[in-house]
N, C-alpha and C positions, 0 to 999 in steps of 0.2 A: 735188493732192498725194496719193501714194497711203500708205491706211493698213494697217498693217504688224498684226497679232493674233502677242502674244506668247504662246508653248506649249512646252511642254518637247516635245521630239524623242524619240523612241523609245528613242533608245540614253540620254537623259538619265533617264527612269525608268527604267528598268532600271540604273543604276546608282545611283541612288537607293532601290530596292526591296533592291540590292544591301547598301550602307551600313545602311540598316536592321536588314535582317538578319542583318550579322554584329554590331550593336552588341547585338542583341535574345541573340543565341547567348554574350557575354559579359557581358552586365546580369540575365540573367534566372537563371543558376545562384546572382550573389551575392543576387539578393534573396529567392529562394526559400530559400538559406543565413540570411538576415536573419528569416523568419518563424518562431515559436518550432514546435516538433515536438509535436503534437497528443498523441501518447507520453507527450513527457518532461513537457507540461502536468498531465496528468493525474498520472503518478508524482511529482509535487509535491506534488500536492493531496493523493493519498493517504499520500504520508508523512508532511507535516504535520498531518493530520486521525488519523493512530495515533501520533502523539507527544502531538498534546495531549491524545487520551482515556487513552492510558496514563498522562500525569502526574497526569489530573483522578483516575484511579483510586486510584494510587498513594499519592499523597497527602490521601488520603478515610479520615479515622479511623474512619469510622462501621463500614467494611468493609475496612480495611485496615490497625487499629490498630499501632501500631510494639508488636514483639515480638520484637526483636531481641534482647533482653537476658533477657527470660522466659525459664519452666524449660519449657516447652513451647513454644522457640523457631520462631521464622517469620523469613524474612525480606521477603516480600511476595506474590506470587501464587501461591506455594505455600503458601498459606492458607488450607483449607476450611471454616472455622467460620463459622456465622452469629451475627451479633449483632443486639443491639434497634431498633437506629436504621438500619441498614442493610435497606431498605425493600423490596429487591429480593432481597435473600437473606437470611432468615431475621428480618426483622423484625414488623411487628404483627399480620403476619397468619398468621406460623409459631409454631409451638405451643413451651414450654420445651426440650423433649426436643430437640424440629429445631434447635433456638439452642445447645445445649449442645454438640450430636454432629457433630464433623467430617464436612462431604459431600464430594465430588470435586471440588478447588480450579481444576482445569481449567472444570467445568461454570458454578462461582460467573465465572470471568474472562470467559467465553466470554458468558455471561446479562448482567454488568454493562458488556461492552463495546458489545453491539448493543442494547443499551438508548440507548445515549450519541451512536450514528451513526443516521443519517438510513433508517434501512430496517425497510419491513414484510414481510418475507418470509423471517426469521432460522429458521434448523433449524439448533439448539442440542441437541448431544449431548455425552459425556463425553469423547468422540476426536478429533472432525471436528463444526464450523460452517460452514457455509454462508449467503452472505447478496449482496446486491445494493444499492450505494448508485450514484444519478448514472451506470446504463453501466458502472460498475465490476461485476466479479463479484470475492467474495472467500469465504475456503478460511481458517479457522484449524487448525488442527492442534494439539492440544494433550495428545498422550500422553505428552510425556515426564514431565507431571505430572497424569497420572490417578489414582493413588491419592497414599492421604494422607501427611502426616509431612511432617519437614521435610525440603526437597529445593533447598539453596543452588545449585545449579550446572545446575538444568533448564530449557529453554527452552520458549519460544508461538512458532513458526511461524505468522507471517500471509503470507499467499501474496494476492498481487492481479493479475488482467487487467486491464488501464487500459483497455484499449477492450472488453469481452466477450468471452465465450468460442464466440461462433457462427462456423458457418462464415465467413461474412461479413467477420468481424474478424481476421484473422488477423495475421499468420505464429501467434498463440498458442502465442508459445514463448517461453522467459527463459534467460539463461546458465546460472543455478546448478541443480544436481542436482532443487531443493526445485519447479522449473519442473512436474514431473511430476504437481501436486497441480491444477494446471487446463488443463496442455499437456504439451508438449515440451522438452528442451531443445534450443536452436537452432542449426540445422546451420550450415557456415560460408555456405552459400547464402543461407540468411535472415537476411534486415537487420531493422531497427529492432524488438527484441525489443518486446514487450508484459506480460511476466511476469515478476515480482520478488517477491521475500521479505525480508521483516522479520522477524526475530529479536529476541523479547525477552524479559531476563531475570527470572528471578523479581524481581530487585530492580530492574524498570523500565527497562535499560538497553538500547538501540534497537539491535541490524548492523542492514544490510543486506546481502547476500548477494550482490548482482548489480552486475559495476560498469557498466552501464548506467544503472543506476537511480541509482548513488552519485554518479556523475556529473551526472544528470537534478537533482535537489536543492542540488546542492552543497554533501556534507554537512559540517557545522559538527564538527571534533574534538570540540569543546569539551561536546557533550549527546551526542553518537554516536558509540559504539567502531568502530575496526576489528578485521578479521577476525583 
């Protein structure tokens, strides 16, 4: 009795190779859709991680007594005075005169914010901080409240690269205007931006700038104004 060896025929792999590959050409765009965007991970982290240091700030009597109602009114980080218990700006180690004398309430926000994040490499001036947490680079901007007094309606521009600002990392570019503080903004050529800004008000209250990024979070109405 003769024995027969069962084998796919030529033309049967190739339509096998065939099936594959168009299944692979329609499975593969949804699961790559399926994995989350290295981006919008990162502009997650970073916006969750400047809400909670803004609240911890904000609501920190030591350095940000309420003085809402005082004759020398404040309403929050337009506040350059130092006090005793605020350990970072004017506290045991600043002299009477330094605790008494309003400094640059920009310089105090900019000192007590990168105290509170994860970096060693902060250059902390009156105009412009610079600093690097995790791959992130980030850029505060803080002129609109560089001198003193009180100043209800002025902003902290925080600007973040989610991935770096080297060659390497690019497109390094963000929708909004504010993009120009560590790139670009981005042409309609360049996809998935990397650069977004946070806006926050003297009295704590978080935009976002970029609806990439607004998107990227999903932001909550309810703790985050819109534009």
């Amino acid at each position: 009795m003769k024995r027969f060896n069962k084998a796919f025929t030529l033309t049967e792999l190739l339509i096998a190779l065939g099936v594959i590959g168009i299944l692979c050409a329609i499975l593969l765009p949804v699961i790559f859709n399926l994995l989350p965007n290295q981006n919008t991970l990162m502009a997650k982290r970073a916006y969750y991680m400047v809400q909670t240091v803004v609240a911890e700030m904000i609501n920190d009597e030591a350095c940000y007594p309420d003085l809402t109602n005082a004759v020398d009114k404040r309403i929050g980080f337009d506040d350059g005075y130092g006090y005793a218990n605020c350990l970072l700006w004017g506290g045991e180690s600043a002299t009477a005169s330094y605790i008494e004398t309003e400094q640059n309430p920009s310089t105090k926000f900019a000192t007590l914010f990168t105290d509170k994040v994860e970096t060693s490499d902060a250059s902390v001036s009156g105009t412009e901080t610079t600093f690097t947490t995790k791959g992130m680079n980030w850029k505060i901007n803080t002129n609109a409240i560089n001198t003193k007094g009180y100043k209800p309606n002025a902003n902290i521009y925080i600007t973040v690269d989610v991935n770096g600002t080297g060659d390497k990392n690019r497109p390094n570019c963000g929708q909004s205007t504010y993009s120009t503080a560590l790139g670009t903004v981005c042409t309609e050529a360049q996809k998935n931006p990397d650069i977004f800004t946070m806006v926050v008000r003297t009295d704590g209250k978080i935009t976002i700038a970029d609806d990439w990024a607004k998107d990227a979070v999903s932001v909550n109405k309810d703790i985050t104004e819109e534009d």
